[in-house]
C-alpha positions as CSV (number, residue, x, y, z in Angstrom):
1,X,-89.6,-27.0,44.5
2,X,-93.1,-26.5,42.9
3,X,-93.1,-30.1,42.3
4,X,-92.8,-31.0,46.0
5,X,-95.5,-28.6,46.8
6,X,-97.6,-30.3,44.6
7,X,-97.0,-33.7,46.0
8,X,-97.6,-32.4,49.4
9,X,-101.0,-31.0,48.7
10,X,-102.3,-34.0,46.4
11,X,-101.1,-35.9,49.3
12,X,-102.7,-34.3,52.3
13,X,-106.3,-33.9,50.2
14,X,-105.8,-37.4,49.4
15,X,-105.2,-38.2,53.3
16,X,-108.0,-35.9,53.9
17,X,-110.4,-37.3,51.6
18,X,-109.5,-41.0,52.8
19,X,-110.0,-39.7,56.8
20,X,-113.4,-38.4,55.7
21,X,-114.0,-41.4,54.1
22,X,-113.4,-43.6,56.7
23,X,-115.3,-41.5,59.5
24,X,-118.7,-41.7,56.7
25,X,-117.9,-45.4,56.3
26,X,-118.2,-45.8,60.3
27,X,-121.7,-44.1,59.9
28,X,-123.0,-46.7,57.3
29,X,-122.9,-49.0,60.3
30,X,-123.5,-47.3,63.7
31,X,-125.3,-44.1,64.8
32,X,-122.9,-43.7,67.2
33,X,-121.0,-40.2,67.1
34,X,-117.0,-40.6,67.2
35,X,-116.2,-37.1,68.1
36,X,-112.2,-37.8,67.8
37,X,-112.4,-39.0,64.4
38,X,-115.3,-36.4,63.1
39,X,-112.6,-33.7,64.6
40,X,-109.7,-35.6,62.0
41,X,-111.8,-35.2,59.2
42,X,-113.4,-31.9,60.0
43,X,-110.0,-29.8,60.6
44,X,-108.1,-31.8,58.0
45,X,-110.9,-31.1,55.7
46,X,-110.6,-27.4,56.4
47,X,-106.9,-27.5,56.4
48,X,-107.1,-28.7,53.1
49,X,-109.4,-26.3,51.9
50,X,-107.9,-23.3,53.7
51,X,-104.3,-23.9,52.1
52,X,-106.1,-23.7,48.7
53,X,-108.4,-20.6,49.6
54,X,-105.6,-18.3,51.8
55,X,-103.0,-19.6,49.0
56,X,-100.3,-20.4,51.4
57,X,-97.8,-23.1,51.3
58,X,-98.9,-26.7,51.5
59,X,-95.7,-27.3,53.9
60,X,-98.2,-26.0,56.7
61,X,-100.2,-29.1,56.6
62,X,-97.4,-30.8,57.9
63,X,-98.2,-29.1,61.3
64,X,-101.8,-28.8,60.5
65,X,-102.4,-32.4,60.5
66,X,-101.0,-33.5,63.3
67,X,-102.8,-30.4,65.4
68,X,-106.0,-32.1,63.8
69,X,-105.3,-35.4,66.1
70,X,-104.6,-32.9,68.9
71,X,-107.5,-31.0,68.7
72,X,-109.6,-34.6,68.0
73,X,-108.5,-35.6,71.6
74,X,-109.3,-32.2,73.1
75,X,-113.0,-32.3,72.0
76,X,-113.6,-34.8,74.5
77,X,-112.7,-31.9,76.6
78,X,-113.8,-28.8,75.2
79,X,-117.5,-28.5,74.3
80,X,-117.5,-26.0,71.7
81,X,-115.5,-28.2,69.6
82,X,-116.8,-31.3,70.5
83,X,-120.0,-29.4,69.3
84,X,-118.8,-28.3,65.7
85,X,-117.3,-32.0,65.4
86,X,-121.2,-33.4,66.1
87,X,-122.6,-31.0,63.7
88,X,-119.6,-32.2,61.2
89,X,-120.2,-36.0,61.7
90,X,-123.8,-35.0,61.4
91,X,-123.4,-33.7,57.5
92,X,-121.1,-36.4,57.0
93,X,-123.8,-38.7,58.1
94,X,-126.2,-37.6,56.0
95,X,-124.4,-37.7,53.1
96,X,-125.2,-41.6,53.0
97,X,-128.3,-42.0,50.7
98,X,-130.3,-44.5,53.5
99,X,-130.0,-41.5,56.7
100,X,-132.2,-39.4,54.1
């Protein structure tokens, strides 16, 4: 059972990573905020990262994720989040050397 707990978790940082790594790609290109997709990344990100830090079960990320693309369609609705997704594009954005 370890072993699929394992895969799970190498699997949803590596979905994670590649989500964050497609929202900084956009950024290379346009300075135009995608608040959906920062909202992926962010709450995947901390999904990630919480599982590892609250050591719980990586089986959560299998409702975790999808609340992610949930939540990514609510911040066009809810401003706080749609805030904290800016702010999270924002550091995303200036992780690319040229925005420096």
């Amino acid at each position: 059972m370890k072993w699929v707990e394992w895969g799970v978790l190498i699997l949803g940082a590596l979905w994670a990573t590649s989500t964050n790594a497609t929202v900084r790609n956009h950024y290379k290109t346009s300075n135009a905020p995608v608040l959906p997709a920062n909202t992926f990344a962010m709450i995947q990100a901390l999904s990630v990262i919480g599982v590892l830090v609250l050591h719980r079960s990586p089986f959560h990320l299998f409702w975790l994720f999808p609340l992610s693309y949930i939540l990514g369609f609510l911040a066009l609705r809810l401003k706080p989040l749609a805030f904290l997704a800016f702010l999270y594009g924002y550091m995303l954005a200036y992780t690319i050397p040229s925005n420096w």
